[in-house]
N, C-alpha and C positions, 0 to 999 in steps of 0.2 A: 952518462946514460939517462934516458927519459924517465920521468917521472912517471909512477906507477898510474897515478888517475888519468894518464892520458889514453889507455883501452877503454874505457868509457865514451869513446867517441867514436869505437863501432856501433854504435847504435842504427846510427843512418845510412848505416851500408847494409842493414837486412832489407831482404825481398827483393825486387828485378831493380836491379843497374842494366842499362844500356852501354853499349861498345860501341859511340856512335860514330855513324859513318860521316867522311869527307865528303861531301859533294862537289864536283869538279864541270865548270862547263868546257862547252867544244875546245876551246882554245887552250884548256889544259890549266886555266887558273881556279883559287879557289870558289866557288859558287855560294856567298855570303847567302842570298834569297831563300836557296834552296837548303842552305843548314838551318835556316829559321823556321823553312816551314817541318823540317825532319825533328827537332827539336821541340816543335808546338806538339805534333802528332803525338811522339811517345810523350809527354807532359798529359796531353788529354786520357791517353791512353793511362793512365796512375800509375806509372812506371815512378819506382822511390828515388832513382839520385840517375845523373847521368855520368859516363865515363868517356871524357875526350883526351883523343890522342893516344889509345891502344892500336895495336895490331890492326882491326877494323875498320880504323881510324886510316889508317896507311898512314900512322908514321912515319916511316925509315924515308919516304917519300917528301916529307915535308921539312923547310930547312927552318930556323930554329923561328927565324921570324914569322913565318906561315903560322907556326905551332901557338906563339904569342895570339896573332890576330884568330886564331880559331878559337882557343882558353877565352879571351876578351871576349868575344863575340857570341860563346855560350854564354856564359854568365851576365852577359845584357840581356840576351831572350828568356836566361832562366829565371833573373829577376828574384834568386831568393823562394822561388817556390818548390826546388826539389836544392838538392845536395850534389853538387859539381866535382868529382874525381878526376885529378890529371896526369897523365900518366908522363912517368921521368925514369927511365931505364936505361939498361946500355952495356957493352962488354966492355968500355973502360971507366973504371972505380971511382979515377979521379974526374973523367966528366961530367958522370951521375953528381957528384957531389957538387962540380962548379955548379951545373944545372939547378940543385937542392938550394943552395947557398945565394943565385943570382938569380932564378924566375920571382916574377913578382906575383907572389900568391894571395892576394888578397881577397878574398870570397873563395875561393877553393877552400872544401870539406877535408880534401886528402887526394894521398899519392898513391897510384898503382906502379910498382917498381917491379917487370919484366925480371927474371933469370939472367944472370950473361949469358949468352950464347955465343957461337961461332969459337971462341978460345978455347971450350972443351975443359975449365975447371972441374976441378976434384971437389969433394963436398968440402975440404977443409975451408977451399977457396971463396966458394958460392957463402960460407956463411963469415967471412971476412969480409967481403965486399954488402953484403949484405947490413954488416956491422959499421961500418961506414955510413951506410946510408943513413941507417938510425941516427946516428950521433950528426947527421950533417941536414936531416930533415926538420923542417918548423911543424910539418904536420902529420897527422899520423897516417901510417902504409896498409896498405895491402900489398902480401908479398902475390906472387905471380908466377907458377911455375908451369911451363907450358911446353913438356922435352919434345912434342912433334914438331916448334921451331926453331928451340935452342939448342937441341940434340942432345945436354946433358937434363935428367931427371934430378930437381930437385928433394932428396931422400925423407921420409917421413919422420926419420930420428934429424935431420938437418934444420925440415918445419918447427919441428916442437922445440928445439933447440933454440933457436931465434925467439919463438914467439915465448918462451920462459925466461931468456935473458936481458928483452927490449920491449919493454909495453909500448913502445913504440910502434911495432907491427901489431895491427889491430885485427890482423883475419888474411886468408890464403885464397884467392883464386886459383883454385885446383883443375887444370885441363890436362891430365896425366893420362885420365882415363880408367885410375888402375883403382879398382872398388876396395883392394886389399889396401892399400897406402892411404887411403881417404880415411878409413875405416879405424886407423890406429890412427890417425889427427886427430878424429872427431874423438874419440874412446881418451886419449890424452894431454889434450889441449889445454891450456889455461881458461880459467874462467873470463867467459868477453870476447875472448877468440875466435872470429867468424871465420866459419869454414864454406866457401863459397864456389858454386857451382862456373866452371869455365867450359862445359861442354852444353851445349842445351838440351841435347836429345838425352841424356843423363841425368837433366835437374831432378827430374819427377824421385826417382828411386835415389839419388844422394838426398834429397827432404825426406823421404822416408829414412833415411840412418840417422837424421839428426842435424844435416845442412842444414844454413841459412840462409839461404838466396843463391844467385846468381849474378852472372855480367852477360847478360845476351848480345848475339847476332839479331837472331829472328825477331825479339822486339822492336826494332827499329822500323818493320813493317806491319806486326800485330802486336802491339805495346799491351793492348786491352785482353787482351786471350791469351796471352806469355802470363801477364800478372797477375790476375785473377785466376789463372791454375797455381802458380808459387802461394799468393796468398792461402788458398784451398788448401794446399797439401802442409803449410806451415800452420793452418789453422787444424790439423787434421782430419780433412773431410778428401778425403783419397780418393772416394768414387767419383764426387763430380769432377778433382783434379784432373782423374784420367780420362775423363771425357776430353779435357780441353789439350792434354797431353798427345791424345790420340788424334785429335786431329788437325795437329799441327806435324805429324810425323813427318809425313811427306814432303812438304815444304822445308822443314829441317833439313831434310837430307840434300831435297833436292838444292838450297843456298851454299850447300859445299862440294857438289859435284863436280864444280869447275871452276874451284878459288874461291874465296873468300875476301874482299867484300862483295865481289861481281856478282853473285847470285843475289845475297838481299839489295843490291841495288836496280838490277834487272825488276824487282818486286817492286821498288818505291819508284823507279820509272813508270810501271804502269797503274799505278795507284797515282801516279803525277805528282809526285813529292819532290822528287831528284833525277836527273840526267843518271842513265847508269855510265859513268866515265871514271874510267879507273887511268893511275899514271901506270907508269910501265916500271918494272919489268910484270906487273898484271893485265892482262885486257881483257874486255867481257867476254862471260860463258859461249861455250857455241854453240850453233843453232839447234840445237836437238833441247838442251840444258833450258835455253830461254825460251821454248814452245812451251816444253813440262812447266817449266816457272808462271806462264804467261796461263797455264791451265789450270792450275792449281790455285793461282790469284783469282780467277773468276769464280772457282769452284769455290773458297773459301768467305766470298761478297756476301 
């Protein structure tokens, strides 16, 4: 089991983590240029660490070596100036672990480690594999429970469980959505234990219960307006928070209207950051989706 000073190293996971996106050009390969410049943007923008190779990311999409040169490739542009998260997940135990045991982590802060999904475990299970992971990780976790993709819910007696028996998981990105089960993390958590926003259009009111940040989508196109509301609302100044909350609604909603990553990338297309090209089984929003997107980007200039 980990040694207990290693929650000490949640520290640089409070305030806005990005979920940053792949950039892919026409021909469907990776777009190295176009992650530099998505990567500069939320860096300018004081976004505190970035998260490669989530969900956002289109993992499941990329095969292990893509995964390598994309980790490499951030941390040449981050250069040491924000805090690198890689994400290593998976519904088999012993993958996750070959993964833990054989990526070469050298300058990564830490691991975002995904829920199994698709297998349908019981919580005995999720906190077994979970337990694995600890014991097979160099760096410290954030756990990741996310049931609108993995179909089972990570349970809130399951979180607190883990993060009381492995200082190894250093804090939960919570995209549950459920304010009751956040509510009894936050109320019973170990001390260090980051409890972390995975929904965006819900940061604002999880900071108000006592959250400590997030992992954004919409950062990745307003790095400057995502963080400077987190920072407000963790500084407790809530009125001007909501100002920058409220006018990011829109855009929020409208980035998931028709998949995720396709809508914030529809957004850093037309800000000229990144091709919106997604691999498949995703393709970009349709045309109703990227007018409103394309309208809201002007309106937001």
């Amino acid at each position: 089991m980990a040694t207990k000073s290693i929650r000490k190293s949640s520290s640089p996971f409070m305030g806005t983590g990005v979920a940053v996106v792949t950039p892919f050009r026409a021909d469907g390969k990776i777009d190295f240029l176009a992650l530099t410049k998505v990567i500069e943007h939320i860096i300018k923008g004081k976004c505190e660490y970035l998260v490669i190779q989530g969900t956002t990311g289109e993992s499941p999409t990329l095969s292990q070596e893509e995964k390598r040169l994309v980790l490499q490739h951030a941390l040449m542009v981050a250069n040491g100036r924000v805090p690198v998260v890689f994400g290593i997940g998976g519904n088999s135990t012993s993958e996750v672990v070959h993964q833990l045991e054989t990526t070469d982590l050298i300058g990564v802060s830490g691991i975002l480690s995904v829920a199994p999904y698709y297998n349908k475990p019981n919580q005995a299970g999720i906190y077994q594999h979970y337990k694995a992971v600890a014991e097979a990780s160099p760096l410290p976790i954030i756990l990741y429970n996310v049931p609108g993709r993995t179909v089972v819910n990570m349970s809130a007696e399951t979180t607190l469980r883990l993060a009381h028996d492995f200082p190894r998981f250093v804090g939960i990105k919570e995209a549950s959505g459920n304010l009751e089960q956040i509510m009894v993390i936050l109320r019973d958590r170990p001390k260090d234990f980051l409890v972390i926003s995975g929904d965006d259009l819900i940061t604002l009111p999880l900071l108000a219960l006592g959250a400590d940040g997030v992992i954004s989508v919409v950062a990745n196109a307003y790095p400057k307006q995502f963080s400077e509301m987190v920072r407000l609302a963790r500084g407790g100044k809530f009125v001007e928070a909501r100002k920058l909350h409220e006018s990011l609604i829109r855009i929020t909603q409208l980035f998931f209207a028709d998949g995720n990553p396709a809508g914030v990338k529809e957004a850093l297309e037309a800000m000229k950051i990144c091709k919106n090209q997604v691999r498949l089984p995703l393709i970009p929003v349709n045309e109703q989706v990227r007018a409103a997107i394309r309208a809201e980007v002007r309106k937001l200039r």
